[in-house]
C-alpha positions as CSV (number, residue, x, y, z in Angstrom):
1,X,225.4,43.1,13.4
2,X,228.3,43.1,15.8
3,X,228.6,46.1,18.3
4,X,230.3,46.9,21.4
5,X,227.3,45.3,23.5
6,X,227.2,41.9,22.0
7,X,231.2,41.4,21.6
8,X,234.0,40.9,23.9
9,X,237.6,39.8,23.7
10,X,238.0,37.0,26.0
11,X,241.2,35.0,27.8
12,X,241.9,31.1,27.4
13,X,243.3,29.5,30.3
14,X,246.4,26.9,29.8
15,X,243.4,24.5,30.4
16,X,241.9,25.6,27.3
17,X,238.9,27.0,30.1
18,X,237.1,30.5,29.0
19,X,234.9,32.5,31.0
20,X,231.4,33.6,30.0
21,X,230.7,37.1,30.4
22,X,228.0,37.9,33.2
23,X,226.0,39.9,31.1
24,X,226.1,37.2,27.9
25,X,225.8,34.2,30.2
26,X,222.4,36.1,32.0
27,X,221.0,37.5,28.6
28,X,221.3,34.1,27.4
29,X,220.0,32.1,29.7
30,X,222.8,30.0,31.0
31,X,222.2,27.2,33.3
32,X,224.9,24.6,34.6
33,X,225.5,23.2,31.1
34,X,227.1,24.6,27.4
35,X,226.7,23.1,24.1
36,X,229.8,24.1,21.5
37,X,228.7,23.2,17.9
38,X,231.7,23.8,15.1
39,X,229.7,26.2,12.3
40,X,231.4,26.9,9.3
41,X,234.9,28.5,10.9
42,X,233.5,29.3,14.6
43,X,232.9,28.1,17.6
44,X,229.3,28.6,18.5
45,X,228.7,28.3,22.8
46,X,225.1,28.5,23.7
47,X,223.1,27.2,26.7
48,X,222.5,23.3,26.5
49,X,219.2,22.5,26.2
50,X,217.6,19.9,28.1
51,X,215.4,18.7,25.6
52,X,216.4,17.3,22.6
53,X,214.8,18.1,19.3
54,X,215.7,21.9,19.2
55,X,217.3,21.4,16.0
56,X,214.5,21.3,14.2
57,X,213.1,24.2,16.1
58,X,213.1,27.0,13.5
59,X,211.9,24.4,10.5
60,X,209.0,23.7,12.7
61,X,208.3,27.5,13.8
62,X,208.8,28.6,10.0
63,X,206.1,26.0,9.1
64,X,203.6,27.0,11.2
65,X,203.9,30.9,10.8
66,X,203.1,29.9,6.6
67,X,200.5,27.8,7.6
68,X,199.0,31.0,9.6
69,X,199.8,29.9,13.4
70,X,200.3,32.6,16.0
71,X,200.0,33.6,19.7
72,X,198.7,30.8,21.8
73,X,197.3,28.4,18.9
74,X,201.2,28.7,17.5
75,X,202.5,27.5,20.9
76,X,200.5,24.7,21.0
77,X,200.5,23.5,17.3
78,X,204.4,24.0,18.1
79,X,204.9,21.7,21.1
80,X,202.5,19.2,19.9
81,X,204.7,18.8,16.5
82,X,208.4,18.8,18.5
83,X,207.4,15.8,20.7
84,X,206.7,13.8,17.5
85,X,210.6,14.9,16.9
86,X,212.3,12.4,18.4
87,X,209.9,9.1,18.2
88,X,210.3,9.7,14.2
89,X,214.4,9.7,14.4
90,X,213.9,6.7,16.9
91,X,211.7,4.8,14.3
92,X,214.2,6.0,11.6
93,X,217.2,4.8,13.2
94,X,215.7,1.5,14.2
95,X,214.5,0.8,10.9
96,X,218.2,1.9,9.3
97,X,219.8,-0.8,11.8
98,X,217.0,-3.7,10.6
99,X,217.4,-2.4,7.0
100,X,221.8,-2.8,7.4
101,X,221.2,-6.4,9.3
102,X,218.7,-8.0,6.4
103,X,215.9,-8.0,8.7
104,X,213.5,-5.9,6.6
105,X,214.0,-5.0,3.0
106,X,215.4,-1.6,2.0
107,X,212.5,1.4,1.9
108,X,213.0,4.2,-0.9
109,X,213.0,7.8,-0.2
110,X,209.8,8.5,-0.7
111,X,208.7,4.8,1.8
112,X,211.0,7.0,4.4
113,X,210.0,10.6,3.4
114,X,206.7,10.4,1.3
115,X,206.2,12.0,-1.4
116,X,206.0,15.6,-2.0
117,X,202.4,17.2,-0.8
């Protein structure tokens, strides 16, 4: 829901620059760096995260809470599944690029995926 407290009316410089509201940039945790993502029909500014792998984030945290994770277990169970994030997109990507140059034979869906539990 959009109120008074989370809205504001902002100016665009000539050099297509914008200024973050103190009290948004400090509520959200703003450091040195922005990330603008296009969703749907808005521009969506939020603080850059450092780490990569966010974007899975909420799949991850949605998948734990049904399996039953919470308070300090969840954390863990949470961090330990992220860092396998990005080795799995690494492994993906290099197997895509030996797939597209002959060097292994094409895998299926489920030889990418596996199949459904």
């Amino acid at each position: 829901m959009i109120t008074e407290m989370n809205r504001k009316i902002i100016s665009i410089s000539s050099k297509r620059q914008l200024t973050i509201p103190g009290a948004f940039f400090a509520k959200l945790g703003f450091g040195d760096k922005a990330e603008c993502i296009i969703r749907d029909n808005e521009l969506v500014i939020r603080p850059a995260r450092l780490e990569s792998n966010g974007e899975f984030a909420e799949e991850i945290l949605s998948d734990l809470i049904r399996e039953g994770y919470s308070g300090q277990e969840l954390l863990e169970e949470f961090k330990a599944r992220q860092s396998k994030v990005r080795p799995a997109v690494k492994k993906m990507i290099d197997d895509a690029h030996r797939m597209a140059t002959g060097e292994i034979e094409s895998m299926s869906y489920d030889d990418v995926f596996g199949g459904e539990e």
